[in-house]
N, C-alpha and C positions, 0 to 999 in steps of 0.2 A: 504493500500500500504506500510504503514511505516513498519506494522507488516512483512509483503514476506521480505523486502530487510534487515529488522534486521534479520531475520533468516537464511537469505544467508550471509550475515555479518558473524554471530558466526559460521556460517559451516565451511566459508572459514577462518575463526580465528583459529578455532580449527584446520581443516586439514592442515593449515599451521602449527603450532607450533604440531603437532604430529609427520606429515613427518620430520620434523627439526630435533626433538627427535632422531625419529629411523635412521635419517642420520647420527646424533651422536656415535650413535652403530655401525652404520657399517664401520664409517673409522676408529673408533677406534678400532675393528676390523680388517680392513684390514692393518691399521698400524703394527700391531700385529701377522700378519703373521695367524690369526685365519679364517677359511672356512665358506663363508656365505652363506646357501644355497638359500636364495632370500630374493629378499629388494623387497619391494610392496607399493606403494601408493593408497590409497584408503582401502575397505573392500570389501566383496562381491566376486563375479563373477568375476576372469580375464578378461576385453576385449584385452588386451595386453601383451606380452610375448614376453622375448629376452632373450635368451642363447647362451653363447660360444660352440662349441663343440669340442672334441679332434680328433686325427686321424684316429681314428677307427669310429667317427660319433656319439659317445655317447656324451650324456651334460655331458660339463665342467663346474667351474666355477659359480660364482652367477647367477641365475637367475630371472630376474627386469621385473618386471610387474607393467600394471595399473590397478587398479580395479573400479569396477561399484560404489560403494557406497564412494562419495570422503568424507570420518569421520573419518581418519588419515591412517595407513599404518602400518607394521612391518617388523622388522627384524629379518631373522629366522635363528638363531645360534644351533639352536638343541640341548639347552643349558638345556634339562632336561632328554635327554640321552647319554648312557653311546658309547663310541667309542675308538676304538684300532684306530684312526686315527689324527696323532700327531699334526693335524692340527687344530682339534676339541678344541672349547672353553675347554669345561672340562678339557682337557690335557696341559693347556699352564699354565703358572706361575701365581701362586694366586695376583701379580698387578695388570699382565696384565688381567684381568677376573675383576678386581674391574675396573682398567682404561674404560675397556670396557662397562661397568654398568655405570658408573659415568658420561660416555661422555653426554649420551643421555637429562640429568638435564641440564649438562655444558652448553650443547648447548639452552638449553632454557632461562639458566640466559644468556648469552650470548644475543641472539635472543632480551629476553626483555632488554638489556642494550641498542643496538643499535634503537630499539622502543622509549626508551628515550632520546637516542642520537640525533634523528629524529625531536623528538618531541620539545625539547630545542632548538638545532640549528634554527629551522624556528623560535621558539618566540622570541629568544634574552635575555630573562630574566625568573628569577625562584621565585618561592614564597617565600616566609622569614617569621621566627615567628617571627613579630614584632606586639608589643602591638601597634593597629590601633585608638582604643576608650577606655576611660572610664565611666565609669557611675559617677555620682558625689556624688550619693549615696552610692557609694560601702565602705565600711571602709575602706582597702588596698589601700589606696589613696597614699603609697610609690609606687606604682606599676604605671608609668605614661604612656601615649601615646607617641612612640617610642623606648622604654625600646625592648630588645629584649631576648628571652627565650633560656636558652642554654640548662638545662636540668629541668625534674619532676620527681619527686620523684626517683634524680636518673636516669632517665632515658635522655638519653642527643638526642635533637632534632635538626635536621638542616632545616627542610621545615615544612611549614602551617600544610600540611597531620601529621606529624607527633607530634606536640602540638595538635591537635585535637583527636587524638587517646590516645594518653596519658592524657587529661583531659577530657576523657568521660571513662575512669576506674577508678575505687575504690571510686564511685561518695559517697559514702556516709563517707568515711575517711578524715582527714583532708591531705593538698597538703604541698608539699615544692616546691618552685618553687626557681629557678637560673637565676638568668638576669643578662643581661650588659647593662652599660646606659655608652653612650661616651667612650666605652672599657672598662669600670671599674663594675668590680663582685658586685653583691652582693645577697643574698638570704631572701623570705623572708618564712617562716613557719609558721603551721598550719589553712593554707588559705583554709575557706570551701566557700562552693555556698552559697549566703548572700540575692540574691535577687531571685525574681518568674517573669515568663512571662506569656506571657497568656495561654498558656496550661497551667498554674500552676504549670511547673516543676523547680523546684531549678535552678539556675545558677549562675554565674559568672558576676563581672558587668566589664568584658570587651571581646574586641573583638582581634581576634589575625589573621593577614596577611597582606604583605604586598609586593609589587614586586622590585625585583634588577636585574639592568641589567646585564648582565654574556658576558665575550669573549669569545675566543673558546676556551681557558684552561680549562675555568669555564664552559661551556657547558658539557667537559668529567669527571669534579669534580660531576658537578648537575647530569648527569644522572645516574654516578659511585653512588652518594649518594640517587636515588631516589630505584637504585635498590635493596640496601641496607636496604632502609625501606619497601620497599613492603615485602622483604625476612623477618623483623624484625613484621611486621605487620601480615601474614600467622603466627608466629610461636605466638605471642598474643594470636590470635583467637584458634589456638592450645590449648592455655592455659586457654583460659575461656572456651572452650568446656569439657578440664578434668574437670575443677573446678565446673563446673554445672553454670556458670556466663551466658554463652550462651548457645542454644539446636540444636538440629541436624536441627530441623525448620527453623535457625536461617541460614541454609547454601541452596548454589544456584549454579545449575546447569546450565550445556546451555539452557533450560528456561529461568530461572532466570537471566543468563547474557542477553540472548536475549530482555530481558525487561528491562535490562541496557541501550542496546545498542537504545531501538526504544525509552527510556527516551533521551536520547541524542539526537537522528533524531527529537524529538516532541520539541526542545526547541525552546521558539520564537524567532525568531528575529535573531538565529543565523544564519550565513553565511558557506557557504560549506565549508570554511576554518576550521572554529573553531569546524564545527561538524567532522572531517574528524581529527585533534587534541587531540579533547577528546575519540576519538573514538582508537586513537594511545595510549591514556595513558591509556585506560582498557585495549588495546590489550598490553602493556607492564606488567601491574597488576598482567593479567592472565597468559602470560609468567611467571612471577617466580613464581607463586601460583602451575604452574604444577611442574615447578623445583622441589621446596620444595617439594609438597605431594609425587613425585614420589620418593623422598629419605629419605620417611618415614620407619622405619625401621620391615614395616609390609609385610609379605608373599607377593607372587605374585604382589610386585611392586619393583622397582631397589634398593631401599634401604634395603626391604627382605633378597633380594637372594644376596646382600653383607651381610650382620648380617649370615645367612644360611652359606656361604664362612669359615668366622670366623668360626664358631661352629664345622664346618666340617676339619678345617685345625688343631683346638685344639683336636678335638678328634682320626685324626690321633697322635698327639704329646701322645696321655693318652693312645689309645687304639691300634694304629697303623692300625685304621680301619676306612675312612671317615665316616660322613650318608649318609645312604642309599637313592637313587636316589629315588627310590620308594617312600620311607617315605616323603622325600622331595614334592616330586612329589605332593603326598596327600594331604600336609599343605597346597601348594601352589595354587591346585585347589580348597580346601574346602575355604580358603580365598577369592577367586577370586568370588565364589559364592557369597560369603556374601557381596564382595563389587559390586558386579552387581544387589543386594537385595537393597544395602545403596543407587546406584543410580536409582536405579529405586522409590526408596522411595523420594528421593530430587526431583526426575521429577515431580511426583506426586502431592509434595508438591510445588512445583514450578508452576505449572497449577492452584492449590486452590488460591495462593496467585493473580494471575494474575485476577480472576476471581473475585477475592472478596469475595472469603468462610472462 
C-alpha cells in the first residue's frame, strides 16, 4: 500500500513542480507581449481544450488544454521556428527571450522557497551546526559540546544539512574547521577522522545538530537559507560527478525519489504530521534540484537554448548572420535523445537498487 501512494506522491510532486515551471514560461511570456500557442497540463491525449476565437470564427489566442497523462505539461512558444510574426518568441529582444527561459527555474526556486517556508513556519525552529557530543577519546578535545560551526574548509555553513555535506567530502584530506564558542572565532586545522565505528569506517568523534527556535523573521531567513543550500548542494554533486568522486549510479530518478518518499511513509512511530513534513522538505529539495539542472547550460534544457541565444547574438555581431534554426534544431534534438537515454538509464538503475541487484 505504502509503495501505490509513494508513487502517487512523486507523480503529483512532479506534475506539480513541472506545470509550475511551464506557468513560468508562459507569463513571462505573456508579460512580454510574446504568442503562446498552448499551455497544457498533463502529456498525452487532450481530454480538454479551450480556445478564444476571432470574428471570423478562427482560433485566436493561447490554447489550454488538459491532458490524459498528468507527468507535467508544456508551453509551446514555437521557439524552434523561424516566423515573420512580430509577436513570435524568436522576434522579440534577446532579454526578453532569456527572461522568458529563466522564468520557468524562477518559479521553481521560488515554489521550493515557499515549501520551506511551509515547512519552518509549522515547526517553529531550525537545525543549527552545533557540536551536540564529544567522544573523550577524540584528541581535538578544543573542539567542545556547544561550540558551533560557521565554516569547512572554507566553506561556510548555517544548518545540520549543511556541516554534514561538507564533512563527508575530501574524507580522506585533512579538515579546517571554524567555530564560535560564546560569539568568539576560533579555528582549529588539520583535523582528520581519528576514530572507527562499527562498520569500520573512519570518523569523527563528535556529533553535530542541534535545534533553535526561529520567529517569523527567522522562518523567511531559514527557509531563504535552506534554499540556498539545496541550490549549493545540487551544484557539489555536480562536482563530484565531473571529478569521478561520484557515478551516474550514484543519481535517482522518480524511482528512486519514490523510494524516498515510501522511506518516509515506512518510518515508525511517526505521526501524519511529521510524515507529511519531511515529505515537504524533499518536495522542497527536488524543487531547486529541477531549478538548477534545468539551467544547466546543456542543449534542449532552458539553460541551453540561453548559452544557444548568446552564440547566436555574437555571431550576428562577427558574421551578421545568427545560427541556423536548423542547426540549432539538430543539437537540441540529438541532446534530448541522449538525455531521455541518461533517464531511462537512472530508471533502470533505480529498479536494481530497489530490488537488491
Amino acid at each position: 500500500m505504502t509503495g501505490v501512494l509513494s508513487a502517487f506522491i512523486i507523480l503529483l510532486l512532479l506534475g506539480v513542480l513541472i506545470t509550475v515551471h511551464e506557468l513560468g514560461h508562459f507569463l513571462a511570456a505573456r508579460l512580454c507581449g510574446i504568442r503562446v500557442r498552448e499551455f497544457a497540463i498533463g502529456m498525452g491525449p487532450a481530454f480538454y481544450k479551450k480556445q478564444k476565437t476571432d470574428e471570423n470564427g478562427e482560433p485566436a489566442g493561447t490554447k489550454f488544454s488538459l491532458r490524459a497523462l498528468p507527468i507535467g505539461g508544456f508551453c509551446d512558444l514555437g521557439e524552434d521556428e523561424a516566423s515573420d510574426d512580430p509577436a513570435h518568441f524568436r522576434n522579440k529582444r534577446l532579454w526578453q527571450k532569456i527572461f522568458v527561459l529563466i522564468s520557468g527555474a524562477l518559479m521553481n526556486f521560488l515554489l521550493g522557497f515557499v515549501f520551506y517556508l511551509i515547512l519552518f513556519g509549522v515547526l517553529g525552529y531550525r537545525d543549527v551546526p552545533v557540536v551536540s557530543w564529544t567522544d573523550p577519546s577524540f584528541p581535538y578535545q578544543q573542539i567542545q559540546a556547544g561550540d558551533r560551526f560557521v565554516a569547512i574548509n572554507g566553506n561556510r555553513v548555517s544548518s545540520t544539512r549543511d556541516s554534514r555535506l561538507f564533512l563527508s567530502l575530501d574524507a580522506d584530506e585533512p579538515y579546517t574547521f571554524e567555530l564560535e564558542r560564546d560569539g568568539v572565532p576560533y579555528t582549529v586545522a588539520g583535523v582528520t577522522r581519528q576514530l572507527t565505528n562499527s562498520a569500520g569506517e573512519k570518523i569523527f568523534g563528535f556529533q553535530v545538530g542541534a535545534y533553535e527556535e526561529i520567529g517569523a523573521l527567522g522562518v523567511i531567513g531559514t527557509a531563504a537559507g535552506e534554499t540556498f543550500s539545496s541550490v549549493r548542494m545540487v551544484w557539489v554533486s555536480l562536482g563530484m560527478l565531473i571529478s569521478g568522486e561520484a557515478k551516474v549510479t550514484d543519481m535517482a530518478g522518480p524511482v528512486g525519489m519514490g523510494g524516498m518518499v515510501n522511506g518516509i511513509l515506512s518510518q515508525e512511530g511517526a505521526t501524519l504530521g511529521v510524515t507529511a513534513l519531511n515529505i515537504l522538505d524533499l518536495a522542497g529539495m527536488v524543487a531547486v534540484n529541477l531549478a538548477v539542472f534545468n539551467l544547466l547550460p546543456i542543449p534542449a534544457l532552458d539553460g541551453g537554448r540561453i548559452l544557444f541565444l548568446f552564440i547566436s547574438a555574437f555571431l550576428v555581431l562577427v558574421r551578421k548572420k545568427p545560427l541556423s534554426e536548423k542547426v540549432e534544431g539538430y543539437i537540441h534534438g540529438g541532446t534530448m535523445l541522449l538525455l531521455f537515454g541518461l533517464m531511462i538509464f537512472i530508471f533502470f538503475n533505480d529498479i536494481r537498487r530497489l530490488i537488491g541487484l
